[in-house]
C-alpha positions as CSV (number, residue, x, y, z in Angstrom):
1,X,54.6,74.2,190.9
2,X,56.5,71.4,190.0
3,X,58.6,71.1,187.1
4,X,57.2,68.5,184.6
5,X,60.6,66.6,184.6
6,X,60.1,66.3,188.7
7,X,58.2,63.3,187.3
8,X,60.7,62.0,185.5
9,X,64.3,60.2,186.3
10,X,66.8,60.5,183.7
11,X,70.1,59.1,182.7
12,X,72.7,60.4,180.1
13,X,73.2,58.2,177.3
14,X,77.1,57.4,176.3
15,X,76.9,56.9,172.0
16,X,77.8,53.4,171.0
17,X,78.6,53.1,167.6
18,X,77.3,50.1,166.2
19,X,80.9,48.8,164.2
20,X,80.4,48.6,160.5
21,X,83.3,45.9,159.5
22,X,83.7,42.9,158.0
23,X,85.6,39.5,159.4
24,X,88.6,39.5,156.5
25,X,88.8,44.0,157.9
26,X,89.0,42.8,161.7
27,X,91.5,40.1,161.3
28,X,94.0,41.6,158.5
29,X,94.2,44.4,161.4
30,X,96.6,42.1,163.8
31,X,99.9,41.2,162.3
32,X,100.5,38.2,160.9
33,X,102.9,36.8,163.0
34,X,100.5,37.3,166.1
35,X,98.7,34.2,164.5
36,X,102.0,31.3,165.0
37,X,101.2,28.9,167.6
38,X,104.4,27.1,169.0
39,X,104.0,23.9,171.1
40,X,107.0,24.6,173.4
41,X,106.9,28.4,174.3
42,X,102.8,26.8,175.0
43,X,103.9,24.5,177.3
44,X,106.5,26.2,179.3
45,X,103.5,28.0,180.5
46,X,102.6,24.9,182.2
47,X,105.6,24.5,183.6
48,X,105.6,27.7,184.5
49,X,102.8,27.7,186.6
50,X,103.1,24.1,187.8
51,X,106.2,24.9,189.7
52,X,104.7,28.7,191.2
53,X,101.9,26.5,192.8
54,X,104.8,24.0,194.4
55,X,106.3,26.5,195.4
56,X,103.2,27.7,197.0
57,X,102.6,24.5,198.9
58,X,106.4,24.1,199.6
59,X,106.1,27.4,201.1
60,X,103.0,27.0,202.9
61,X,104.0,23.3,204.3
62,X,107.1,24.6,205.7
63,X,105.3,27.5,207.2
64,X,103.0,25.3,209.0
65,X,105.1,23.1,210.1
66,X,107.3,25.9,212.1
67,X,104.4,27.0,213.3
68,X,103.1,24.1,214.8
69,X,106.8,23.4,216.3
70,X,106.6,27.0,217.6
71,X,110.0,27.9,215.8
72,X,108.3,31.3,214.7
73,X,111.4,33.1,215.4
74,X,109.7,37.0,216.4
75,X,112.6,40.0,216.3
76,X,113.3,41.3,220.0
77,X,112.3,44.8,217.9
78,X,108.9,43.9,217.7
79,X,108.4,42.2,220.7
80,X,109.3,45.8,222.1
81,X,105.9,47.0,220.1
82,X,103.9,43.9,220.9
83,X,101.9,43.9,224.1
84,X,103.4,40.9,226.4
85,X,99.8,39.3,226.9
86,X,100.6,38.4,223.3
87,X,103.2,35.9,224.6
88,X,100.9,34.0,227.5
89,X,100.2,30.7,226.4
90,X,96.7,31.5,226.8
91,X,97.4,33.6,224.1
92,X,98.8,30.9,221.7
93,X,96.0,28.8,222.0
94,X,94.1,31.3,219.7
95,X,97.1,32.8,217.7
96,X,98.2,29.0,216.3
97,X,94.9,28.4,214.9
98,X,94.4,32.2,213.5
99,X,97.9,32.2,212.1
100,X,97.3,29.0,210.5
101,X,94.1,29.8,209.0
102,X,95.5,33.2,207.4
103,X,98.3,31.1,206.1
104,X,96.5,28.8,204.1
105,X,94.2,31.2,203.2
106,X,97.1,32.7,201.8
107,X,98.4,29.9,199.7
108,X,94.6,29.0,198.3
109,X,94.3,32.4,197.3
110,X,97.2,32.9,194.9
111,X,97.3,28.7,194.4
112,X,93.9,29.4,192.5
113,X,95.0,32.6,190.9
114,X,98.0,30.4,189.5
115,X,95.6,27.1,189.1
116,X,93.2,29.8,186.8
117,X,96.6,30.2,184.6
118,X,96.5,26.5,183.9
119,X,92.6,26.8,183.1
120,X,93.2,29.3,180.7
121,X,95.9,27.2,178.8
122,X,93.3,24.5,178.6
123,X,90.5,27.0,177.7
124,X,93.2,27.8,174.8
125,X,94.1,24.2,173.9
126,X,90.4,23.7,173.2
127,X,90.4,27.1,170.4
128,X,93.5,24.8,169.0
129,X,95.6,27.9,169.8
130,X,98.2,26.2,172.3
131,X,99.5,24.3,169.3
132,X,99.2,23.8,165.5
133,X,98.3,20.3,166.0
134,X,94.8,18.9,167.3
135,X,96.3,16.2,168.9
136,X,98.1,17.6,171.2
137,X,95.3,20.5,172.1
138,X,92.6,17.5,172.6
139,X,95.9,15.9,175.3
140,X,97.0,19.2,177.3
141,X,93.3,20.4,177.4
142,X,91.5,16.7,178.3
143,X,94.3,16.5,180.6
144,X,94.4,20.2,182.6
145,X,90.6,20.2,182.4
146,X,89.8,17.4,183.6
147,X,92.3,18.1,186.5
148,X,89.8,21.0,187.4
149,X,86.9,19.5,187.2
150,X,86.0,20.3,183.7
151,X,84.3,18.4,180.9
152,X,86.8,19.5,178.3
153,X,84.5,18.2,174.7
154,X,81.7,19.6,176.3
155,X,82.6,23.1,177.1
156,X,85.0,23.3,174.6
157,X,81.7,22.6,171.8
158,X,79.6,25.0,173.6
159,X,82.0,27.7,173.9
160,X,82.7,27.3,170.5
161,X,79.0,28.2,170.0
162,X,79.5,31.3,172.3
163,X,81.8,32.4,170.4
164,X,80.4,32.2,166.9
165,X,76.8,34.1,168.7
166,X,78.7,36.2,171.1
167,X,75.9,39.0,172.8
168,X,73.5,37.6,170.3
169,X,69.9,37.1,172.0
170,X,68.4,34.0,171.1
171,X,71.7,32.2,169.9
172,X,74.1,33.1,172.9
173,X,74.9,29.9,175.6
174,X,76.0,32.1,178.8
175,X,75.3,35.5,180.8
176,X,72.4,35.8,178.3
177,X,69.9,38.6,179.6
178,X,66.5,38.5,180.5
179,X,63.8,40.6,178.6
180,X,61.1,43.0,180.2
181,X,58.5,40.2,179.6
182,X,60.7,37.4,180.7
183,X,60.7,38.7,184.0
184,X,57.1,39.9,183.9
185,X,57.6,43.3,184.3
186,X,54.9,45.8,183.5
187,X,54.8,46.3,179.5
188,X,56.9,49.1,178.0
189,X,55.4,52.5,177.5
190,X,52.1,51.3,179.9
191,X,49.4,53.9,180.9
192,X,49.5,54.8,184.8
193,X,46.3,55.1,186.4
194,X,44.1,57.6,184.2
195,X,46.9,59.1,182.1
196,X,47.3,59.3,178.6
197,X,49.3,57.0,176.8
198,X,53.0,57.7,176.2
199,X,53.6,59.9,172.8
200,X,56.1,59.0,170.4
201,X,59.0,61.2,172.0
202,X,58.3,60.0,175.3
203,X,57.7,56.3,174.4
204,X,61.0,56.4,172.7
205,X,62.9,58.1,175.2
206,X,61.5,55.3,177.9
207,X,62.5,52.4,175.3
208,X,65.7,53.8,175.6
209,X,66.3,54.3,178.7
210,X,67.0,58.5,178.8
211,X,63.4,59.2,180.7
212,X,61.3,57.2,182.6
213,X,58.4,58.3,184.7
214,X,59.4,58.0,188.4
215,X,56.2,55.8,189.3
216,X,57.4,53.1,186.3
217,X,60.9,53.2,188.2
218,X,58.8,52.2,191.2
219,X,57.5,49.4,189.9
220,X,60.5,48.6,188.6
221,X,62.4,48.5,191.7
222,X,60.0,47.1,193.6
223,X,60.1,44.1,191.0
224,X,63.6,43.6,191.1
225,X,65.5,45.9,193.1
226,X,68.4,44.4,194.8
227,X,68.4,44.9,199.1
228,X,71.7,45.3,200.3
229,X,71.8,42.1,201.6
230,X,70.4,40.6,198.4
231,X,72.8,42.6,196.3
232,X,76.1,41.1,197.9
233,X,75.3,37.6,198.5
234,X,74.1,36.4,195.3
235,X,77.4,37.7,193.3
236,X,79.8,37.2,195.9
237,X,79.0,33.7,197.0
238,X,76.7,32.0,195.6
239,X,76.8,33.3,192.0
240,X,80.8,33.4,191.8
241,X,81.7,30.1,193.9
242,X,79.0,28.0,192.2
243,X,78.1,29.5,189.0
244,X,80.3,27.1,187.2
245,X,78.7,24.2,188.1
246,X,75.0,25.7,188.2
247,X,76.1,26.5,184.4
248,X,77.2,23.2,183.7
249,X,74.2,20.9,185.8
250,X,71.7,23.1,185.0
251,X,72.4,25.9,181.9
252,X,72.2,28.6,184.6
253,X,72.5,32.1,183.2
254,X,72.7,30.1,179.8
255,X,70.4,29.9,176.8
256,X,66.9,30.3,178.2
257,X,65.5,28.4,174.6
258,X,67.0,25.1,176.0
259,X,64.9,23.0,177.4
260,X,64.6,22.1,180.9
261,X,67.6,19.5,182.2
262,X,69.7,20.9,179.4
263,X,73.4,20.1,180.7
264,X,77.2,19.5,180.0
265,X,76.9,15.6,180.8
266,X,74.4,14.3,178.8
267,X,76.0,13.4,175.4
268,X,71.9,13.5,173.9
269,X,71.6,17.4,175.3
270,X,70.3,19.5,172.8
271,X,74.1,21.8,173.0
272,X,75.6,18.6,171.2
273,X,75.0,16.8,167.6
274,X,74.7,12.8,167.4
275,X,78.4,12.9,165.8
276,X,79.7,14.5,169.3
277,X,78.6,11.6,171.8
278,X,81.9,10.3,172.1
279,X,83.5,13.3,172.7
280,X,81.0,14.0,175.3
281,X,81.9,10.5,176.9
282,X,85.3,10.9,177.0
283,X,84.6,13.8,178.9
284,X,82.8,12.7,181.1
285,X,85.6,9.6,181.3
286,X,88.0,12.7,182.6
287,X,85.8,13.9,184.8
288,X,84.8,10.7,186.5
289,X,88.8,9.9,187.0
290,X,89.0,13.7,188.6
291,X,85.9,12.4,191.1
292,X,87.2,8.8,191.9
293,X,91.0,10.8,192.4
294,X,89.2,13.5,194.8
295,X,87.9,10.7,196.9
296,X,90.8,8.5,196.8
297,X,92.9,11.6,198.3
298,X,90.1,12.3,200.9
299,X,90.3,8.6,202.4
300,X,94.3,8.6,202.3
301,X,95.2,12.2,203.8
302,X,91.7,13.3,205.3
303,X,89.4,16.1,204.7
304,X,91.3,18.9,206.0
305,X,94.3,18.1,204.3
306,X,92.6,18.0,200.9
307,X,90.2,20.6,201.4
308,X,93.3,23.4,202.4
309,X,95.4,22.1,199.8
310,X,93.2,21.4,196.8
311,X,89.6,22.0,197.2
312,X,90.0,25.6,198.8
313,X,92.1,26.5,195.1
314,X,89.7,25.0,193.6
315,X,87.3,27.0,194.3
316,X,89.2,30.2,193.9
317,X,89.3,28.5,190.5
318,X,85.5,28.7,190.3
319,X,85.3,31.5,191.7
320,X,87.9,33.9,189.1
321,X,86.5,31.7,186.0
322,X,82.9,33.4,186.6
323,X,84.0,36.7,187.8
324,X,86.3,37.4,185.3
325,X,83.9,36.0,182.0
326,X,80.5,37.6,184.1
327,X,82.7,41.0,183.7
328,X,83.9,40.1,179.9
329,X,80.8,40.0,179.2
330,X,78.2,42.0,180.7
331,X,78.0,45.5,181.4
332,X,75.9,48.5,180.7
333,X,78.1,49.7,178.2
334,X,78.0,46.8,176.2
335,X,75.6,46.1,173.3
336,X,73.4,42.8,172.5
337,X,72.2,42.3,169.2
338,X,69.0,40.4,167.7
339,X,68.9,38.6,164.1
340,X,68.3,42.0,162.2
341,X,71.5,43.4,163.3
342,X,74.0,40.6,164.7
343,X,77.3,39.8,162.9
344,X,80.2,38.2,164.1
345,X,82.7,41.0,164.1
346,X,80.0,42.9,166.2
347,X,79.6,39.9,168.4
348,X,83.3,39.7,168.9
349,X,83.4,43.4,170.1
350,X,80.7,44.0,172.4
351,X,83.1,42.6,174.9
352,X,85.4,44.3,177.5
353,X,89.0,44.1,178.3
354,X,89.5,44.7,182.0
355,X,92.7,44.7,184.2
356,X,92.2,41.9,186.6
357,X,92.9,43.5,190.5
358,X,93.9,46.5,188.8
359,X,92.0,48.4,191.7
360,X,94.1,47.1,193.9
361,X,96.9,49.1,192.5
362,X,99.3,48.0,189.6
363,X,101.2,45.7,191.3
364,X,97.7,43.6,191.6
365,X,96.6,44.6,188.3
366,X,100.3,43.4,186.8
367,X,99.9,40.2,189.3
368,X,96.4,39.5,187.6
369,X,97.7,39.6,184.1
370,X,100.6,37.2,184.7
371,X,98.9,34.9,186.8
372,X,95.8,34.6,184.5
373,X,97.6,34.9,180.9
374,X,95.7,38.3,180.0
375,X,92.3,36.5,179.3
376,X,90.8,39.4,181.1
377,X,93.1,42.1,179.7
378,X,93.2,40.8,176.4
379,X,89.5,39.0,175.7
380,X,88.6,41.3,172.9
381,X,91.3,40.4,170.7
382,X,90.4,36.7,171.8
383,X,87.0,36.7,170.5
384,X,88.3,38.2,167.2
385,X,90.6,35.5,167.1
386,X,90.1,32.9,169.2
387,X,93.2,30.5,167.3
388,X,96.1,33.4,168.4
389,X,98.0,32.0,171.6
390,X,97.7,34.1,174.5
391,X,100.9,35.2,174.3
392,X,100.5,37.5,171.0
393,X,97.2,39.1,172.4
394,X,99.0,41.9,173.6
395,X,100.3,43.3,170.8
396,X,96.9,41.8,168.2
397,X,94.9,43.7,171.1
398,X,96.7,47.1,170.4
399,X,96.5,46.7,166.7
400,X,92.9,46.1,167.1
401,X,92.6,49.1,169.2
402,X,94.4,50.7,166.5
403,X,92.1,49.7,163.3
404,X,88.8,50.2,164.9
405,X,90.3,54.1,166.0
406,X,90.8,54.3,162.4
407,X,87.4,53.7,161.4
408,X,85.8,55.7,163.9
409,X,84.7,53.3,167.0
410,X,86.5,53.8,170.1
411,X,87.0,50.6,171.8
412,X,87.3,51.2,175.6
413,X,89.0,49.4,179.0
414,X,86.5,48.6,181.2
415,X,86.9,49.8,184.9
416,X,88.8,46.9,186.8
417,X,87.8,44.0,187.2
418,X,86.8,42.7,191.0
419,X,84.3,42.2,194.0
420,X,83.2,45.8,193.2
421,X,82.8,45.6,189.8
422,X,80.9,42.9,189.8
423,X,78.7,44.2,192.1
424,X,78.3,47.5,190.2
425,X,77.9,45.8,186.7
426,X,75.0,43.4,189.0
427,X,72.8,46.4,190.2
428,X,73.2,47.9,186.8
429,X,72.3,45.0,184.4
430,X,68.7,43.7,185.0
431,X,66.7,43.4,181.9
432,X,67.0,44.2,178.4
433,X,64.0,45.6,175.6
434,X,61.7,42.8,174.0
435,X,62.2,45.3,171.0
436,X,65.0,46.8,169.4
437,X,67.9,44.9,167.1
438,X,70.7,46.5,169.2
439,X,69.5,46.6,172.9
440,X,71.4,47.6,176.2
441,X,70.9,46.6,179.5
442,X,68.6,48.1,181.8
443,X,69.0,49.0,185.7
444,X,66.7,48.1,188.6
445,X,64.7,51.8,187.5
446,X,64.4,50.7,183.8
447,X,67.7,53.6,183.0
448,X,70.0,52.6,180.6
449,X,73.6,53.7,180.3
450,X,74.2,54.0,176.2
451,X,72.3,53.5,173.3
452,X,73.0,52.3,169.8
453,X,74.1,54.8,166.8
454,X,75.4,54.3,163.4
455,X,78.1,55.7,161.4
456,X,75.5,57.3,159.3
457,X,74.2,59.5,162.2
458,X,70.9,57.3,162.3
459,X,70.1,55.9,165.9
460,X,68.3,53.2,168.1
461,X,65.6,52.3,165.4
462,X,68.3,52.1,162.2
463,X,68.4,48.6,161.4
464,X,71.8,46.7,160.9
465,X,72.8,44.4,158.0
466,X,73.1,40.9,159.4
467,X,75.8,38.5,157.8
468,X,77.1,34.8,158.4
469,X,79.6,34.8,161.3
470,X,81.7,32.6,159.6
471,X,83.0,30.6,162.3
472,X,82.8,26.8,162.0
473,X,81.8,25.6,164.8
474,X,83.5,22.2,165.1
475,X,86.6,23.1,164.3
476,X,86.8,26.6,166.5
């Protein structure tokens, strides 16, 4: 006879311990000095970057060009190794094109890894963290936004919103998951067939996500159970390479409370007050210049010419922004809080520092890191304080580490962060509860990966004190 659990699958449940802390604990834990901002180390970041990617498309243009003289000078060593019908010119009618392809591959790669660098120093221009002084944040970020095709007052408002409701249900403005009911699932704890409803122990232990009976997982995963297919395609392409603007035109993977049309553009949109049109205007000013400059190239040196040299990048640009924030943001792991429990120190820690390539080996991982200023490595310490330059997040990101050690939460690296990773954290994070104040995601089987304790030894149905974030949103 079978064993009653045959009925059952089950998942282990990691403790998460819901931090107890207040804003003035969190921030007196980084050093002081980790909150100077100076204008010129800031900007020789630019520069920084600016002259990487020349190099790039120095490198790359002189590349091509000896390639299209045939000036490829190949050692007589390797010719030795190489088979002779290599050499036919038969042969280089295919090997021109192939090796021209894999070199500007190359260069929009690591030009949009670099290009993501100068996104992030806008990003940081628009937390007033690139410099003490507005003025200059509002130039450098209109300016290096803009150049990316980025409405700088307009995400820089909502973002500011993001981070003052970070993981909070009904207040967050990106990556904000769907409940049980949102995607009409069956209901929670529902009788199958003739049997009994669920006692309190079971109930419970399928609200958490420990047991569930194996014909609910069916119906789960028959309701949104990724094919293989399914799985890759959404992520990789279309979900990574579009999601910023599907975000932007039309709130995708954003607040579900908006209404329909709720966008980035419109300077009435429901994410900005009356006081903000301007600022919405002028953004749209940059990104209407960014437009009329695209096309302007695309007439002058032709499509293929702009699209290997700027578009390709910029859509590695697209491409790192949502992969790297998607895996910030969103894992099983990670907590999401409704009004009972939400404050904004716990906001600001139910995210995840990752190392960026880093399982590609640690030459990728340190490649990652440089090219993209840490936001990735870092991000924790960013939402705590989203003023500090990126520069001192290092060491506020340690210290950090450090304090919440001290009073008993465990703040841990997430596994790397890449194509794999984001298709791990996409099979695993489906749906969250319609109940609970501190929820976790859900996979395609309804099995969750942690649930919420407190300090006090109480667990998932303890309630938590909410509090004021005390972020202005504005100013942030």
């Amino acid at each position: 006879m079978a064993s009653p659990n045959d009925q059952y699958n089950t998942s282990e449940l990691e403790d998460y311990v819901v931090p107890e802390v207040s804003v003035k604990e969190l921030l007196s834990m980084i050093p002081a000095h980790c909150f100077e901002r100076s204008t010129l180390r800031s900007s020789l970041y630019i520069v920084q970057d600016l002259a990487i990617i020349a190099l790039l498309y120095k490198g790359a243009t002189a590349a091509d060009a000896r390639l299209l003289a045939g000036t490829v000078p190949i050692p007589d060593t390797l010719r030795e190794f190489l088979p002779p019908a290599l050499f036919t010119r038969e042969a280089a009618t295919y090997l021109l094109p192939a090796a021209r392809t894999a070199l500007w591959g190359a260069y929009g790669y690591f030009t949009g890894l670099f290009a993501t660098g100068l996104w992030i120093i806008a990003h940081e221009a628009g937390h007033q963290a690139f410099s003490s002084y507005r003025i200059v944040n509002d130039v450098v970020g209109w300016v290096l936004h803009s150049a990316l095709g980025v409405p700088y007052q307009a995400w820089r408002i909502s973002h500011a919103k993001h981070h003052a409701s970070t993981s909070h249900v009904t207040q967050e403005q990106v990556y904000v998951p769907r409940t049980r009911a949102e995607l009409g699932l069956p209901p929670l704890g529902a009788p199958i067939g003739d049997e009994e409803p669920l006692d309190g122990v079971a109930l419970r232990e399928e609200t958490l996500g420990s047991k569930v009976r194996k014909a609910v997982s069916k119906e789960l995963w028959d309701a949104v159970g990724d094919s293989p297919i399914g799985a890759v395609f959404m992520p990789m392409f279309g979900y990574l390479f579009m999601g910023w603007w599907a975000y932007t035109l039309w709130n995708a993977s954003g607040q579900r409370r908006y209404p329909t049309g709720t966008n980035h553009f419109n300077p009435k949109s429901v994410i900005f007050s009356p006081s903000q049109y301007g600022q919405i205007m002028r953004s749209n000013a940059g990104i209407a210049i960014w437009l009329a400059v695209v096309v302007a190239a695309l007439r002058t040196y032709g499509f293929a010419q702009v699209f290997r040299t700027y578009l390709v990048p910029y859509l590695w640009v697209n491409h790192w922004l949502v992969l790297i924030t998607f895996l910030q943001h969103t894992d099983p792991l990670l907590p999401h809080y409704r009004a009972g429990a939400f404050t904004f120190p716990r906001g600001a820690l139910s995210t995840v520092d990752r190392d960026l390539l880093g399982g590609a080996g640690a030459l990728w991982a340190w490649l990652g890191a440089w090219a993209t200023h840490g936001i990735s490595e870092t991000h924790v310490a960013h939402h705590v304080a989203s003023r500090m330059p990126h520069y001192h997040a290092w060491e506020a990101t340690e210290a950090i580490r450090e304090g919440m050690r001290a009073k008993g939460v465990m703040l841990k690296k997430g596994n790397p962060g890449g194509w794999s990773e984001v298709l791990r954290v996409w099979r695993e994070c489906k749906f969250i509860e319609d109940v609970g104040d501190v929820v976790f995601y859900k996979n395609a089987q309804g099995l969750a990966a942690a649930r919420p304790v407190y300090k006090d030894g109480k667990g998932w149905d303890s309630e938590g004190a909410a509090s004021d974030s005390g972020i202005e949103l504005e100013g942030n």
